[in-house]
C-alpha positions in Angstrom: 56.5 34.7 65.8 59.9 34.2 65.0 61.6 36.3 67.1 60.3 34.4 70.3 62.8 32.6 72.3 61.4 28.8 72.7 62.8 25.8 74.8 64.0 23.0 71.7 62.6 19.7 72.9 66.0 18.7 73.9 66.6 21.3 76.2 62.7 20.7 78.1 63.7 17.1 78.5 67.0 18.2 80.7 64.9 20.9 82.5 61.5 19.1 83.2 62.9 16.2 85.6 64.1 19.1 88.0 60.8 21.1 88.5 59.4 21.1 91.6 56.1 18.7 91.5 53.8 17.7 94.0 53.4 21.4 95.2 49.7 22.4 97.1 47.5 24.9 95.9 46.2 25.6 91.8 48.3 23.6 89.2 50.8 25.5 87.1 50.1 26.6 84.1 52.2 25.4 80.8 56.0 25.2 82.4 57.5 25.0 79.2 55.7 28.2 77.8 56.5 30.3 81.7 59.9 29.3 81.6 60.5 30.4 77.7 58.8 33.8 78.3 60.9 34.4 81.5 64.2 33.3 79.3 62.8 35.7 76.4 63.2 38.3 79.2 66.4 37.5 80.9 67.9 37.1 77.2 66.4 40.8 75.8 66.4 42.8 78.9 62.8 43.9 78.3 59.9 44.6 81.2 58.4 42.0 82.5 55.4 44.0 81.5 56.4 44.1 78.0 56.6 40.1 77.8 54.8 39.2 74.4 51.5 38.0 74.8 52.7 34.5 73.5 53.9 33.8 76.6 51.2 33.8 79.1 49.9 36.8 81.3 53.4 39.3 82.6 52.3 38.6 86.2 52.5 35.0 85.8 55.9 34.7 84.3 57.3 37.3 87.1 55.4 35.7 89.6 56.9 32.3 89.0 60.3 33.7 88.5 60.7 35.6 91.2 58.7 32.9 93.8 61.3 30.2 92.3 64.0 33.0 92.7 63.1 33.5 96.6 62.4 29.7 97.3 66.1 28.7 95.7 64.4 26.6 92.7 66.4 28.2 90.1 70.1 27.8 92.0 69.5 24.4 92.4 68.2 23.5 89.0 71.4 25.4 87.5 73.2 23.0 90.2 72.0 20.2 88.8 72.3 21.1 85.5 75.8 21.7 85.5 76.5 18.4 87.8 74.8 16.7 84.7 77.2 17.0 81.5 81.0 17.1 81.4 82.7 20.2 81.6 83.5 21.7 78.3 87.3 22.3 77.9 86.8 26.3 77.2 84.3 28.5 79.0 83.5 31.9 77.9 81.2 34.9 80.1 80.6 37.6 78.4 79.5 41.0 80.6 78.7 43.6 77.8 75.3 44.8 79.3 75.5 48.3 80.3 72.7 50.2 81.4 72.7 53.8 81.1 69.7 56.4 82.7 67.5 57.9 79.9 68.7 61.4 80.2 72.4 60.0 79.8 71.5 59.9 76.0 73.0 63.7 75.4 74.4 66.4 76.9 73.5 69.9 77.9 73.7 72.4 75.7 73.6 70.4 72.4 75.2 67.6 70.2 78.7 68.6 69.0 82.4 68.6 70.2 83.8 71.2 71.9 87.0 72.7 73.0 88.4 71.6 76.4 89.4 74.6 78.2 93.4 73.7 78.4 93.5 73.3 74.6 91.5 77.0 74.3 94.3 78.1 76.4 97.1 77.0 74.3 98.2 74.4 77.0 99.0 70.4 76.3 96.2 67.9 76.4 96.0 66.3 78.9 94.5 63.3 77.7 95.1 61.0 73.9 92.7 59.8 71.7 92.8 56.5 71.7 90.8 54.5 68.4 88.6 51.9 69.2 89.5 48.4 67.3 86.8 46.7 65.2 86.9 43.1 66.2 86.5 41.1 62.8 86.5 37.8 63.9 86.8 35.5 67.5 89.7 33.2 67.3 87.9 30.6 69.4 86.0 28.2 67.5 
């Protein structure tokens, strides 16, 4: 399946030597494959429920994340991580995810534009368009 996010080789090798090991109880299944499918998630926004089969069982790959969440495991591998490699010159968070409620998709009464009631009653708007800019390119690299 293409569309399947998958740790490459080289970023397993940086990740593996910071799992917890030696833990009690039933062995984990496949790391690599958990930790892909929880990524998939994190990366798409989708259900844990609706993790593609490809992955493993949806309760495993929530179960681990959130058990690692609640026992610090993934703080501390992002720690270490970070502490590993230089820091780059330019950084760059992007926030675009909005979520909106499933009724917020329309409005009452219909699609359309209407008339606000100051400009129905000949008075000023209160308010200017403003046009949203296409961005056509990034000037960072």
């Amino acid at each position: 399946m293409a569309h399947l996010f998958w740790l490459s080789d080289k970023a397993w090798a940086a990740i593996e030597p910071h799992l917890p090991q030696g833990l009690p109880g039933k062995p984990r299944v496949d790391d690599r494959r958990v930790i892909s499918g929880i990524l998939h998630v994190l990366k798409t926004g989708c259900r844990w429920r609706d993790v593609p089969a490809a992955y493993g069982p949806p309760t495993t790959i929530y179960n681990r994340f959130t058990r690692w969440s609640y026992r610090g495991i993934w703080q501390r591998m992002f720690e270490r991580l970070a502490a590993a490699g230089p820091v780059p010159e330019e950084l760059c968070l992007d926030s675009t995810h909005v979520k909106a409620h499933r009724s917020a998709q329309s409005t009452k009464g219909g699609l359309g534009r209407k008339r606000s009631g100051s400009r129905a009653a000949g008075r000023p708007a209160r308010s200017m368009h403003w046009p949203m800019l296409k961005a056509e390119g990034s000037p960072l690299p």
